[in-house]
C-alpha positions as YAML, in Angstrom:
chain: A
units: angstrom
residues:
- id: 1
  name: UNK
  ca: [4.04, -138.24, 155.31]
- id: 2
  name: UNK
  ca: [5.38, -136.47, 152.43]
- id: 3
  name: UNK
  ca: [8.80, -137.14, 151.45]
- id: 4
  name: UNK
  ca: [11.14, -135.06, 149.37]
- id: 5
  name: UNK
  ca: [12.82, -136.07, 146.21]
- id: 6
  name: UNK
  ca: [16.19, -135.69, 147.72]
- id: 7
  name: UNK
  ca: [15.39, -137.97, 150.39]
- id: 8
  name: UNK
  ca: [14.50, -140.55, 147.87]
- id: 9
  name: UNK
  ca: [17.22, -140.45, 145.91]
- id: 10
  name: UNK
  ca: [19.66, -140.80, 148.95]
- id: 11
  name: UNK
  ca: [17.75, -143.56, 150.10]
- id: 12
  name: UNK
  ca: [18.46, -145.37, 146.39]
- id: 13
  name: UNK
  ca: [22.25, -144.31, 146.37]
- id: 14
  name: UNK
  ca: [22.70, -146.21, 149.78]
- id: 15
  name: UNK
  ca: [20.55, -149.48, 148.50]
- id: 16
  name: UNK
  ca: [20.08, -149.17, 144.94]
- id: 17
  name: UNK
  ca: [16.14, -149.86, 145.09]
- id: 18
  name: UNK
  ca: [13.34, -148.47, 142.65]
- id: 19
  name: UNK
  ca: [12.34, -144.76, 143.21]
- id: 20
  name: UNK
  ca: [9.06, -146.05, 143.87]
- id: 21
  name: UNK
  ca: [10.17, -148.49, 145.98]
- id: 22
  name: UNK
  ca: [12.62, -145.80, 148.07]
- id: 23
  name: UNK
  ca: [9.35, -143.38, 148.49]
- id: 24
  name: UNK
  ca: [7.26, -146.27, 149.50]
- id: 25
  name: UNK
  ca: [9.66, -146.96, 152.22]
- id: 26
  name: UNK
  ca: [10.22, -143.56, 153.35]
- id: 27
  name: UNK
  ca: [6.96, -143.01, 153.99]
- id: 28
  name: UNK
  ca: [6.16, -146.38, 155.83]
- id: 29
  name: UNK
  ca: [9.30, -145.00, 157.98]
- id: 30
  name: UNK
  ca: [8.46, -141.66, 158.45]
- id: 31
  name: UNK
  ca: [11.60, -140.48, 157.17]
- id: 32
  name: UNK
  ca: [13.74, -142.47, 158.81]
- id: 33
  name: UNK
  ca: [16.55, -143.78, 156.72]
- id: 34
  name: UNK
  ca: [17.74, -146.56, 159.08]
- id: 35
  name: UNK
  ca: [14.64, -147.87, 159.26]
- id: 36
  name: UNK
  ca: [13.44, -147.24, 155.58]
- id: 37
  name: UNK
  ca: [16.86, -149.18, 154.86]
- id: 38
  name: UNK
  ca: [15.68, -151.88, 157.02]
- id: 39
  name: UNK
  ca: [12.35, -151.86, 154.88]
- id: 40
  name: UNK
  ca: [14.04, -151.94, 151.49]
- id: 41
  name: UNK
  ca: [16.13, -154.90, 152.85]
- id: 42
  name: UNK
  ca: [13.49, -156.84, 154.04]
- id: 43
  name: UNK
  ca: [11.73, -156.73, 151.15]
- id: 44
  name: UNK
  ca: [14.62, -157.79, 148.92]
- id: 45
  name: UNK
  ca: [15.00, -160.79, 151.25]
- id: 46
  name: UNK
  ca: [11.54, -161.74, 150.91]
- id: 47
  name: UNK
  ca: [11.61, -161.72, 147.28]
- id: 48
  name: UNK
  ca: [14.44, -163.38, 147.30]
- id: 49
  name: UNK
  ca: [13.10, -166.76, 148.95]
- id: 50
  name: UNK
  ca: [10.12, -166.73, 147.09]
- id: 51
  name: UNK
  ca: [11.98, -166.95, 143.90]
- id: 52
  name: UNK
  ca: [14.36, -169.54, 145.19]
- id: 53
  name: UNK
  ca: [13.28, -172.01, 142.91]
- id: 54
  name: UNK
  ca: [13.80, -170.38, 139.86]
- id: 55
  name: UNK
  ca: [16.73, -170.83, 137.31]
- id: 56
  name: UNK
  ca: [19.67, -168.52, 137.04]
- id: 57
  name: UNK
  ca: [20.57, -169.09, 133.06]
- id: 58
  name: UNK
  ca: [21.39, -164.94, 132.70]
- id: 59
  name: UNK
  ca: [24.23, -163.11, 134.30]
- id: 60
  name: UNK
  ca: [27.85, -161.32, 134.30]
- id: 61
  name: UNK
  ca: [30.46, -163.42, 134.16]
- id: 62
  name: UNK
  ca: [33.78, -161.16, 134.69]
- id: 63
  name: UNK
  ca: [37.39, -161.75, 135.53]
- id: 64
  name: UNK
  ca: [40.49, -159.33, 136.05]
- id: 65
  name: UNK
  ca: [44.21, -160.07, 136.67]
- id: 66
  name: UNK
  ca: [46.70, -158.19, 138.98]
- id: 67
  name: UNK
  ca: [49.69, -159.29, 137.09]
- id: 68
  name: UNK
  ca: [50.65, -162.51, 139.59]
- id: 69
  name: UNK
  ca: [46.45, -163.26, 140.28]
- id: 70
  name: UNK
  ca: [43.83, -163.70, 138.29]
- id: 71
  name: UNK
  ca: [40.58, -164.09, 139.10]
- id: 72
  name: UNK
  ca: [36.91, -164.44, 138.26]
- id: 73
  name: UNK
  ca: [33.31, -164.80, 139.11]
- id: 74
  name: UNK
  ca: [29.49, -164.75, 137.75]
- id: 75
  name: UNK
  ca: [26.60, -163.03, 139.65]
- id: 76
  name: UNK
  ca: [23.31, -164.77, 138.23]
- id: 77
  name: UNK
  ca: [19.86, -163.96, 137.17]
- id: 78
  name: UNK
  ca: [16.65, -165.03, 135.54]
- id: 79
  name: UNK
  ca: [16.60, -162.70, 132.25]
- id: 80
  name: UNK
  ca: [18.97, -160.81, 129.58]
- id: 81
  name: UNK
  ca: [17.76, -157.27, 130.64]
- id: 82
  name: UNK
  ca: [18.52, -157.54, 133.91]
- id: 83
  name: UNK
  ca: [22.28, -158.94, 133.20]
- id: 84
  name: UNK
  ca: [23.05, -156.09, 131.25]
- id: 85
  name: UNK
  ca: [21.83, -153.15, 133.65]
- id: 86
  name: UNK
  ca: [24.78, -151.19, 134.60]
- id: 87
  name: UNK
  ca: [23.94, -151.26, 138.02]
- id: 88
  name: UNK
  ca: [24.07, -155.02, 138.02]
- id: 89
  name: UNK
  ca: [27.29, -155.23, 135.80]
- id: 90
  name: UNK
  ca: [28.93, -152.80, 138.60]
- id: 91
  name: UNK
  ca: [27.96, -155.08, 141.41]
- id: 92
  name: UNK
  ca: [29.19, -157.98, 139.64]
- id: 93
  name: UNK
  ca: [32.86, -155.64, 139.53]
- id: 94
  name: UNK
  ca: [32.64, -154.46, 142.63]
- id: 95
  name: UNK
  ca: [32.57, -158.14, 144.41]
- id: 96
  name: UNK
  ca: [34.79, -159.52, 141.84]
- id: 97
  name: UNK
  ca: [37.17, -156.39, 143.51]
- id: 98
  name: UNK
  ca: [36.29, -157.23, 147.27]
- id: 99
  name: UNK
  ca: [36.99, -161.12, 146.76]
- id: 100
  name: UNK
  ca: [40.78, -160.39, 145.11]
- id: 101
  name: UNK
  ca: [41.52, -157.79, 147.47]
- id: 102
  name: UNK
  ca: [41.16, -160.65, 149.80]
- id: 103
  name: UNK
  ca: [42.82, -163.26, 147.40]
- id: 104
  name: UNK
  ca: [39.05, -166.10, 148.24]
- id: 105
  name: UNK
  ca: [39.91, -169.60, 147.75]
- id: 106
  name: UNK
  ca: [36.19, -170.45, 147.71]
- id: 107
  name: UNK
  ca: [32.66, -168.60, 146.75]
- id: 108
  name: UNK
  ca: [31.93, -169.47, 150.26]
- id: 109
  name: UNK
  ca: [35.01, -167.30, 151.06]
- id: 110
  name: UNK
  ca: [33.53, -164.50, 148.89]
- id: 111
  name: UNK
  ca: [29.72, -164.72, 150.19]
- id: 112
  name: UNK
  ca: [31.36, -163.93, 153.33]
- id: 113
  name: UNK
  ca: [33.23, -161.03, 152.77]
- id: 114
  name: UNK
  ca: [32.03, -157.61, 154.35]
- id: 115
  name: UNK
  ca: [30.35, -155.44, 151.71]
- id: 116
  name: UNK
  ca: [29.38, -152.05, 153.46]
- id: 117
  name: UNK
  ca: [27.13, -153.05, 156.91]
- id: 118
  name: UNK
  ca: [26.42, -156.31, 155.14]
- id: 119
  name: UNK
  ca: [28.06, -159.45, 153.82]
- id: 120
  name: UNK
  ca: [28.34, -160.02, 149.79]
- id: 121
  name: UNK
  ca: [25.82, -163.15, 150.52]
- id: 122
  name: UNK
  ca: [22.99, -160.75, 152.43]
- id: 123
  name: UNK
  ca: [23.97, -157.83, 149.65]
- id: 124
  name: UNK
  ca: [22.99, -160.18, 146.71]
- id: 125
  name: UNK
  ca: [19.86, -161.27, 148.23]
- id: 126
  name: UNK
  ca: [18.61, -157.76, 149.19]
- id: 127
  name: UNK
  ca: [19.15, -157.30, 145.65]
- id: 128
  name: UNK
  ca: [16.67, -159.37, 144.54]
- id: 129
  name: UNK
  ca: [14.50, -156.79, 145.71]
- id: 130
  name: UNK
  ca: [15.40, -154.00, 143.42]
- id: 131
  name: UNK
  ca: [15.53, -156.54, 139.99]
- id: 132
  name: UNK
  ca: [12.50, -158.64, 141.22]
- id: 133
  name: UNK
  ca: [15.01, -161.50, 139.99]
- id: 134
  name: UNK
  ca: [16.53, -164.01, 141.70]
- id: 135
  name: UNK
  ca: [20.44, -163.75, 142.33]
- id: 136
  name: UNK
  ca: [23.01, -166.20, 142.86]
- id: 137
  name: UNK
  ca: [27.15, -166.11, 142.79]
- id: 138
  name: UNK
  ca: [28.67, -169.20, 140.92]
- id: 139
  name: UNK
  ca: [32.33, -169.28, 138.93]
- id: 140
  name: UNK
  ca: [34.10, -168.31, 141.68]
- id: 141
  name: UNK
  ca: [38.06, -169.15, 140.25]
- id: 142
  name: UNK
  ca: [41.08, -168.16, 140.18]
- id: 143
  name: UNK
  ca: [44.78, -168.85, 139.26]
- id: 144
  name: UNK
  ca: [48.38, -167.03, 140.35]
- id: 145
  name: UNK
  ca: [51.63, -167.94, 138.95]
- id: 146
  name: UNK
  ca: [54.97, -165.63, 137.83]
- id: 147
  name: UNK
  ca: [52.20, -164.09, 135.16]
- id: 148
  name: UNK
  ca: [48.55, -164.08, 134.35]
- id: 149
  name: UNK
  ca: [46.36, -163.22, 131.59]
- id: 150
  name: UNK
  ca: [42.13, -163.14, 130.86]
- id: 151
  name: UNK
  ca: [40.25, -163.10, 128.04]
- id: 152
  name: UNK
  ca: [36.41, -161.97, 127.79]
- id: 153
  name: UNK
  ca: [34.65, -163.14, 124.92]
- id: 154
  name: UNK
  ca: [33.82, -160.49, 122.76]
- id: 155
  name: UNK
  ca: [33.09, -158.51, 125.63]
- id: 156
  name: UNK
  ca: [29.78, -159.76, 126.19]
- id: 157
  name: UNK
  ca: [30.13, -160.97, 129.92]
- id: 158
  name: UNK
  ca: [29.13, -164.23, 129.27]
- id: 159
  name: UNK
  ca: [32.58, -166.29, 128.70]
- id: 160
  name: UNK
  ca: [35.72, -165.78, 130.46]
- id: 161
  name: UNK
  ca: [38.67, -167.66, 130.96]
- id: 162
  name: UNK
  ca: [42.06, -167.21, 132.74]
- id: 163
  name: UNK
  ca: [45.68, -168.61, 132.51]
- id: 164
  name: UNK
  ca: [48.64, -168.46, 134.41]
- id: 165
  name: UNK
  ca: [51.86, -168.75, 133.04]
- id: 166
  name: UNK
  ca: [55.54, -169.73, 134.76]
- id: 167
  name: UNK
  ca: [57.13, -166.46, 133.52]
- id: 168
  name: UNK
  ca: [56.38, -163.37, 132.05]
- id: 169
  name: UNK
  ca: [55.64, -163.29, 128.75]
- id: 170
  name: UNK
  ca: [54.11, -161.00, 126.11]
- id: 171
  name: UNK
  ca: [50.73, -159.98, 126.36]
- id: 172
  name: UNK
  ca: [49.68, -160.91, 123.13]
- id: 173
  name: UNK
  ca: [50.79, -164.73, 123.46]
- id: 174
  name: UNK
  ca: [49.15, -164.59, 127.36]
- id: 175
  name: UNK
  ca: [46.02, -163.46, 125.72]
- id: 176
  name: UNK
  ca: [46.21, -165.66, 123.03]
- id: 177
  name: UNK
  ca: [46.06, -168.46, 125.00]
- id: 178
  name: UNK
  ca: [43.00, -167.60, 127.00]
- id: 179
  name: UNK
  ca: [41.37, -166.66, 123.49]
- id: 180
  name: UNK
  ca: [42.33, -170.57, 122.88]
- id: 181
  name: UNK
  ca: [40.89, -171.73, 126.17]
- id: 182
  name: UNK
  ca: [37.40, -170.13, 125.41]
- id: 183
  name: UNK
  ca: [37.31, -171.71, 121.60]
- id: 184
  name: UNK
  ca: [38.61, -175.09, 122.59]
- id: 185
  name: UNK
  ca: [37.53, -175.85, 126.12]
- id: 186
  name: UNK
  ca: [40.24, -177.68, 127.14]
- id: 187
  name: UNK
  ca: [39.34, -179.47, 130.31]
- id: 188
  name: UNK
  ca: [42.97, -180.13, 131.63]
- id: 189
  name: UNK
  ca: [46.49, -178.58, 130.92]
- id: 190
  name: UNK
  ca: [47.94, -182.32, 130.51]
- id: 191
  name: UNK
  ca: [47.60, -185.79, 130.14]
- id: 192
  name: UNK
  ca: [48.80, -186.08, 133.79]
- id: 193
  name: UNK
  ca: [46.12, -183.81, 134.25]
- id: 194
  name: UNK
  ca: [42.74, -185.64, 133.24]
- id: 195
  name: UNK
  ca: [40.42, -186.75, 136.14]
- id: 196
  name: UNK
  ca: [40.42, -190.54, 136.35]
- id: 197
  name: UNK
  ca: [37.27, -191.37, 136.21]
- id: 198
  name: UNK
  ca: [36.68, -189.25, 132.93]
- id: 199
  name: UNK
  ca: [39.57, -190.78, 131.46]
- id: 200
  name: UNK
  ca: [37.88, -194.58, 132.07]
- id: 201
  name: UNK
  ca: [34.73, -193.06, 130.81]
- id: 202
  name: UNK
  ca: [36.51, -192.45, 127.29]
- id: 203
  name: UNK
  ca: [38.51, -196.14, 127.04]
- id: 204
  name: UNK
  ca: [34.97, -197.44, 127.80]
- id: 205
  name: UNK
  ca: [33.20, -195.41, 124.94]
- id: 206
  name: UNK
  ca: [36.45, -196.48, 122.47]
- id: 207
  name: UNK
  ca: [36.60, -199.89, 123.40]
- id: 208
  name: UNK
  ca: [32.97, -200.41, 122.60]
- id: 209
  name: UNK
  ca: [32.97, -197.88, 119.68]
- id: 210
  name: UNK
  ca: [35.94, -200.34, 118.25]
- id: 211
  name: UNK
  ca: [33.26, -203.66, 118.97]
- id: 212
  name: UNK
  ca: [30.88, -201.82, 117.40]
- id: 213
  name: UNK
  ca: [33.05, -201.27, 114.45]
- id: 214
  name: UNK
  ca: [33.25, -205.28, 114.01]
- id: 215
  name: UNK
  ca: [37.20, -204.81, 115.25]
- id: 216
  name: UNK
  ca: [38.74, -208.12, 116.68]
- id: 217
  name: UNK
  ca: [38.49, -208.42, 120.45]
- id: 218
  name: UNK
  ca: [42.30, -209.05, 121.08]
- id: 219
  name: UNK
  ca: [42.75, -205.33, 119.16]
- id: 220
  name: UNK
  ca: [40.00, -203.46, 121.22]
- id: 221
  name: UNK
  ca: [42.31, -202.33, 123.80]
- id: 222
  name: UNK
  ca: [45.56, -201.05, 121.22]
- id: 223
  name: UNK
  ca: [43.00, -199.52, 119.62]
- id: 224
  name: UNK
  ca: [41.18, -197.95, 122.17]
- id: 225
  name: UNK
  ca: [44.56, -196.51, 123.16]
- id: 226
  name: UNK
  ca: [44.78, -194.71, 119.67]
- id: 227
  name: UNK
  ca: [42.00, -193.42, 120.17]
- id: 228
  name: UNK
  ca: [42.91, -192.16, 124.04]
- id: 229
  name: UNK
  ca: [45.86, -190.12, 122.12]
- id: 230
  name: UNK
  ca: [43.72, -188.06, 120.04]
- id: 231
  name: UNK
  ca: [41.29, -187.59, 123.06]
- id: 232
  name: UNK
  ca: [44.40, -186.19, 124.98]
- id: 233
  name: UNK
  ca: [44.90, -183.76, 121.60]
- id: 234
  name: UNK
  ca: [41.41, -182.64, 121.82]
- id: 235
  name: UNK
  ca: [41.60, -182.39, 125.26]
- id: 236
  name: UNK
  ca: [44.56, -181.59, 126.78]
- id: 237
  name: UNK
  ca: [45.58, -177.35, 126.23]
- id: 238
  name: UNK
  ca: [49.29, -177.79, 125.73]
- id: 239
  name: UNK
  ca: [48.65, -180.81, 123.09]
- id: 240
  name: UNK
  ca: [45.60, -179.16, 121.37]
- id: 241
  name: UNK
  ca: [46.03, -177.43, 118.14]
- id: 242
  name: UNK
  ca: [46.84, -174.06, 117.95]
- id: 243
  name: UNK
  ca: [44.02, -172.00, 116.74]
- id: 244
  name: UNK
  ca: [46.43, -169.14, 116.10]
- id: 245
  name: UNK
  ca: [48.95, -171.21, 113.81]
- id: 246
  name: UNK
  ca: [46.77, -175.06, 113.19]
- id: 247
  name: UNK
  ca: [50.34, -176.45, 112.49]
- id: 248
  name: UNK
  ca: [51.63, -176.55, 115.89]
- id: 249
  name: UNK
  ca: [50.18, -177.25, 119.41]
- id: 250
  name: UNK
  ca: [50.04, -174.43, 122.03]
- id: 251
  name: UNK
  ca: [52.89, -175.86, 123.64]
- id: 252
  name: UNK
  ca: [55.08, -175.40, 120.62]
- id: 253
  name: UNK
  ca: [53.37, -171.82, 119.93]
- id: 254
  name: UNK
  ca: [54.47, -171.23, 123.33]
- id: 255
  name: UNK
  ca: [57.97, -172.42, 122.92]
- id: 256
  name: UNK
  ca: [58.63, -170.61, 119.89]
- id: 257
  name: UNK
  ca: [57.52, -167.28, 121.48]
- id: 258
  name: UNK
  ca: [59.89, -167.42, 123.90]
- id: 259
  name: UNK
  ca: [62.09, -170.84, 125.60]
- id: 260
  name: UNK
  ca: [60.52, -172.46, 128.54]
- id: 261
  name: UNK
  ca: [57.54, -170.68, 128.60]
- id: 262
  name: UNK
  ca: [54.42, -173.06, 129.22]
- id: 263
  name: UNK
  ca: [50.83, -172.43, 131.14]
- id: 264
  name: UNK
  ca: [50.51, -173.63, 134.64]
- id: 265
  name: UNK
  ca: [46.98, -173.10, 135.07]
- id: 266
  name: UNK
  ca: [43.89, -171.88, 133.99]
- id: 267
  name: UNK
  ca: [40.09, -171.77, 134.76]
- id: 268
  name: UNK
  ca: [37.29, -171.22, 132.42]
- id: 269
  name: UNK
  ca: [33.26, -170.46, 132.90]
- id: 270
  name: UNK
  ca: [30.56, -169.39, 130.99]
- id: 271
  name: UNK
  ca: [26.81, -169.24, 131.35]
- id: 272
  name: UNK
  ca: [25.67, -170.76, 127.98]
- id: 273
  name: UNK
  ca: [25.10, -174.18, 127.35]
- id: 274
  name: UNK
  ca: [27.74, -175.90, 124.93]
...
């Protein structure tokens, strides 16, 4: 049967398929939207397992604060021109919205959610169909605290991180910070805060470094232990080095700008390789 323009461009408002691929179901349908929905999903689905195997490198990677929350997450895909589509950057925004509406403690929370007749998981796949790419959610994180802060890297949906600090503060130092997290990748907020087993991982590599070196075994250990200090500073986001003023850390930056202020979490993701 012949179907109208109009028809087909309903039928791509309510699942955001092709126009060839909204006629082509129409048709099979014989106008009938539930079902030609029902064709257009299928088909996403299907696509969607074939290409289960491939690699999700591409994406949008965004993250928004509500003042007390912050949050963010990455919806991948295979190529470049697919992560910048608008249509793919507003589903990205539109579960980011859905999963802090409902303040997720998981991406398993947020695949779950309800997104129209559907669930965010089933939405994503059926999407697969209209960018013949597979899909995937990852980054999934968040932080709350008295005030919270994100930073995008040069707006390019690629890098984001987010901080959370134990009092309000001024904007400019929040953001500051979060511009810090994404130079410096910090991966804990103190020493306290280092996993174990990473931490054994570097007294290994400066104990042997120090053998190496032709150092005296009865030193190793002291001077491994120098050597675990200026891991912390490289490491550790209140000890590192300000890249705002080099002469302090952030924690001094932070206590100059105003008494007692300090970070009490943050979260950082990005889809390139470092």
């Amino acid at each position: 049967m012949k179907v109208s323009l109009e028809d087909i461009k309903k039928l791509r408002a309510l699942t955001s398929a092709g126009m060839s691929d909204c006629k082509k179901a129409l048709e099979e349908a014989e106008g009938d939207f539930d079902k030609a929905v029902k064709l257009v999903r299928e088909r996403g689905l299907a696509i969607a397992a074939k290409r289960s195997d491939r690699e999700t490198s591409e994406g949008c990677v965004l993250a928004k604060s509500t003042g007390t929350y912050a949050a963010m997450i990455a919806l991948k895909c295979e190529t470049e021109p697919v992560a910048k589509n608008a249509d793919f950057i507003a589903l990205t925004n539109e579960i980011l919205d859905l999963a802090m509406a409902n303040k997720c403690q998981s991406i398993e929370e947020v695949k779950a959610l309800k997104m129209g007749d559907t669930t965010i998981e089933q939405a994503v796949m059926e999407r697969s169909g209209v960018t013949g790419e597979k899909l995937e959610l990852d980054g999934y994180l968040f932080v709350e605290g008295a005030y919270t802060a994100i930073y995008n890297h040069q707006g390019k949906n690629q890098l984001c991180t987010i901080a959370a600090f134990n009092e309000k503060c001024e904007e400019k130092v929040a953001h500051e910070v979060c511009m810090q997290i994404a130079a410096m990748a910090p991966i804990a907020l103190t020493e306290a805060d280092v996993p174990a087993n990473i931490l054994a991982t570097e007294r290994e590599i400066a104990i042997e470094k120090a053998r190496q070196e032709g150092k005296p075994e009865n030193l190793l250990e002291r001077i491994a232990e120098g050597r675990i200090t200026k891991f912390y500073q490289e490491a550790c986001l209140l000890k590192q080095e300000s890249i705002m003023d080099p002469k302090k850390t952030v924690a001094e930056v932070l206590k100059a700008a105003q008494a007692g202020l300090t970070v009490v979490a943050f979260r950082r993701f990005t889809l390139r390789a470092e």
